[in-house]
C-alpha positions as CSV (number, residue, x, y, z in Angstrom):
1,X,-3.0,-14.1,23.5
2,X,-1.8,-16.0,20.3
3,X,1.7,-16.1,19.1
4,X,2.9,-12.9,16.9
5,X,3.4,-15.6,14.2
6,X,-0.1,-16.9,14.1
7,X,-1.9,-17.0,10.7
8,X,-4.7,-18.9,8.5
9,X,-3.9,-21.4,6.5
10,X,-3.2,-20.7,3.0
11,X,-5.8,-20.4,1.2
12,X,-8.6,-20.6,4.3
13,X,-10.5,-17.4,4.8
14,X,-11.8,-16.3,7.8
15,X,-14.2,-13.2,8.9
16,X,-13.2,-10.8,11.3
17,X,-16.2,-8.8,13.0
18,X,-15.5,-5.6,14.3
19,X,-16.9,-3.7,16.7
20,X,-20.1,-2.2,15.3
21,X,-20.4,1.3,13.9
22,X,-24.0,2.9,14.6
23,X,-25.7,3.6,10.6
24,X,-26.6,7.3,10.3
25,X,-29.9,6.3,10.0
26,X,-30.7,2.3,11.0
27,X,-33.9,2.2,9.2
28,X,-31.5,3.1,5.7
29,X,-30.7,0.2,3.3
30,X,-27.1,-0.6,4.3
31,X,-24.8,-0.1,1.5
32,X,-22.1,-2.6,1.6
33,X,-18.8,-1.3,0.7
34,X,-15.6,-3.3,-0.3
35,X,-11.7,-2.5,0.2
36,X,-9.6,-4.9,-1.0
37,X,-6.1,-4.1,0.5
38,X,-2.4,-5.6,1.5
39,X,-2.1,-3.3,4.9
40,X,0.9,-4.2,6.1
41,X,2.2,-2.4,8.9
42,X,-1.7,-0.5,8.7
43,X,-1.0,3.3,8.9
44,X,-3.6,6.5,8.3
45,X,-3.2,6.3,5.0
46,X,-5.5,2.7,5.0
47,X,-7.4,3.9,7.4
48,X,-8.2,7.0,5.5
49,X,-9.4,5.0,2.5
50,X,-11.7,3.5,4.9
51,X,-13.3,6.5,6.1
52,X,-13.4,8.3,2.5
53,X,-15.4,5.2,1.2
54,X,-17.7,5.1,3.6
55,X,-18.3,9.0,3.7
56,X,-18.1,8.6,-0.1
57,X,-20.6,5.8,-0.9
58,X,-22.4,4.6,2.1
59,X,-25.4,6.7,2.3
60,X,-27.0,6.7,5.6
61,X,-26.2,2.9,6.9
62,X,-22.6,1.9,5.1
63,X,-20.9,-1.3,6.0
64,X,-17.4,-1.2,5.2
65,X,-15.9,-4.9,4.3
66,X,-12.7,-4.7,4.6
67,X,-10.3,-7.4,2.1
68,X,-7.2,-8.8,3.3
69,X,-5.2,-10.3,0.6
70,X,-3.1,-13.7,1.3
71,X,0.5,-13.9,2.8
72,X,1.2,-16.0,-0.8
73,X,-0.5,-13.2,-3.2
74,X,1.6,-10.7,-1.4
75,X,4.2,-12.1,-1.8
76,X,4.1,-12.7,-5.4
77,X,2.7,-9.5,-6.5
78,X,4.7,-6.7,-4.1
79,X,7.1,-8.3,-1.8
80,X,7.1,-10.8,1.4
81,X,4.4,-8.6,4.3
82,X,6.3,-7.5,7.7
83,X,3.2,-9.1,8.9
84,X,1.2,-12.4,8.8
85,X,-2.2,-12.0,6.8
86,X,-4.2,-12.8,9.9
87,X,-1.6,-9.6,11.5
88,X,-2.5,-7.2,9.3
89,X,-6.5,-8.5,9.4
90,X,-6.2,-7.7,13.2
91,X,-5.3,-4.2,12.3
92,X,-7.8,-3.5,9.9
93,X,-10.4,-5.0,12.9
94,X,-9.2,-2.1,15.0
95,X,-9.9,1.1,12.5
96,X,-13.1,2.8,13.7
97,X,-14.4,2.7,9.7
98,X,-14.2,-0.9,9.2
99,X,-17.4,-2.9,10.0
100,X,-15.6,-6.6,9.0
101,X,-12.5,-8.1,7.4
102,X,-12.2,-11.1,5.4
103,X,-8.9,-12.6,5.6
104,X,-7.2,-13.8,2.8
105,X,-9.9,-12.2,0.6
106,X,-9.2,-13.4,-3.5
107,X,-6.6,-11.3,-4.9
108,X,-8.5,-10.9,-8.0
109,X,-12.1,-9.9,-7.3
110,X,-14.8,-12.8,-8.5
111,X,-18.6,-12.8,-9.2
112,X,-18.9,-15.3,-6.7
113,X,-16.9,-13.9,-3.7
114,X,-19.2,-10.7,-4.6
115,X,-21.9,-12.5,-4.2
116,X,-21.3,-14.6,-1.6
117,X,-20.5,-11.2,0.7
118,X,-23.2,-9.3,-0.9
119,X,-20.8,-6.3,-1.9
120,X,-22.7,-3.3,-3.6
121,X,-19.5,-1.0,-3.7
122,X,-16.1,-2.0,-4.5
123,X,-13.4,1.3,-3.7
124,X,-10.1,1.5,-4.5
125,X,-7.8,4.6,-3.5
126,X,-7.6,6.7,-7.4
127,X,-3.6,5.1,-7.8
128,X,-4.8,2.3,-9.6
129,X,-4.9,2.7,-13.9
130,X,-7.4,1.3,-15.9
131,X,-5.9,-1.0,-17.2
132,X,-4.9,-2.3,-13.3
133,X,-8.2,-1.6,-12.1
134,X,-9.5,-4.0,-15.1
135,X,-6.9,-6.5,-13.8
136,X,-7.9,-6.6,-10.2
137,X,-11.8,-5.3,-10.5
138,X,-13.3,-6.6,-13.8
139,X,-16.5,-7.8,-12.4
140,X,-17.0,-4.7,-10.3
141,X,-16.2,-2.9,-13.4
142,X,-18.9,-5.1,-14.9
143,X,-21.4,-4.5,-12.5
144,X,-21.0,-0.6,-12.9
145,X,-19.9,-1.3,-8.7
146,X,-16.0,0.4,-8.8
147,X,-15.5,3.6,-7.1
148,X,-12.6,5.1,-6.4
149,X,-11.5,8.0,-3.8
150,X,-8.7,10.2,-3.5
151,X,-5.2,8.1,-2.5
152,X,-3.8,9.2,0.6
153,X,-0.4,10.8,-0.4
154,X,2.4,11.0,2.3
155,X,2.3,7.9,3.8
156,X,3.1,4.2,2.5
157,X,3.5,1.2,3.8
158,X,6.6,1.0,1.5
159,X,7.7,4.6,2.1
160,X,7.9,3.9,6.3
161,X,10.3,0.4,5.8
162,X,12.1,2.5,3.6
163,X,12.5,5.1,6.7
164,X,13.0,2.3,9.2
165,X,15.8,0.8,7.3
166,X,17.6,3.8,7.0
167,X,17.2,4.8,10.7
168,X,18.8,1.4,11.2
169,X,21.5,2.2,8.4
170,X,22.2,5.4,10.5
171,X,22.5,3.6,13.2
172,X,24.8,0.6,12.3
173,X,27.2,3.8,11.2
174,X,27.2,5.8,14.2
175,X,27.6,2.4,16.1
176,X,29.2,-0.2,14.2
177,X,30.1,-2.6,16.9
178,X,26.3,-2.8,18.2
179,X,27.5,-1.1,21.9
């Protein structure tokens, strides 16, 4: 098993293939469907975006791609991940709606990545404004290929390490000395 630490290079992207979910109907065009996410520490709420997309907008064969941005764009855009980009890739590989997982996928969504992983769909979770959506997803936008579905409210990736820090705040009160 590789170290906890392990990651791709910065920069290098990598494909994850997941285990293969049967199309509704094999014969079907597949419809391939793109999530661009962070997902650190991966919770329901990602996974629920996944299977809304692909319920959503995949007709009878979907194939969910799922995006996972770089350790660097992260880092520079929320704040440094819990967990390694290659981590949080792992995760993704694991959710039952997810077909494959580009690691380090761009952080701004090009004509050429589009291309190159022949994306028909592009979803995003309805949190996003325009004007970020136009940031992040012009070409989709372009290509009349952004869709959004309903955000997951609840649960946040941001919302638990607030809940975890506190937990250990409570802690460090009750027992001060560590015992």
């Amino acid at each position: 098993m590789a170290a906890a630490t392990e990651s791709v290079g910065a920069g290098a992207r990598s494909v994850i293939a997941c285990v293969p979910v049967a199309p509704r109907d094999p014969a079907a065009a597949q419809v391939r469907i793109y999530i661009c996410v962070v997902g650190d520490l991966w919770h329901y709420g990602h996974a629920n975006l996944c299977r809304s997309a692909r319920e959503a907008y995949g007709g009878e064969n979907p194939h969910v791609i799922v995006g996972v941005c770089s350790d660097q764009d992260v880092s520079g855009y929320k704040r440094v991940p819990v967990m390694t980009a290659l981590e949080r890739a792992r995760n993704a590989s694991c959710c039952r709606f997810v077909d494959e997982v580009v690691v380090n996928c761009p952080f701004v969504l090009t004509e050429a990545f589009m291309d190159e992983m022949r994306i028909d769909c592009v979803v995003h979770g309805d949190d996003h404004s325009p004007a970020s959506a136009k940031k992040y997803y012009a070409v989709a936008l372009a290509r009349d290929a952004y869709r959004t579905v309903p955000y997951t409210k609840g649960i946040s990736t941001s919302e638990l390490i607030q809940r975890i820090q506190q937990r250990e705040d409570a802690a460090a009160r009750k027992n001060p000395h560590g015992h």
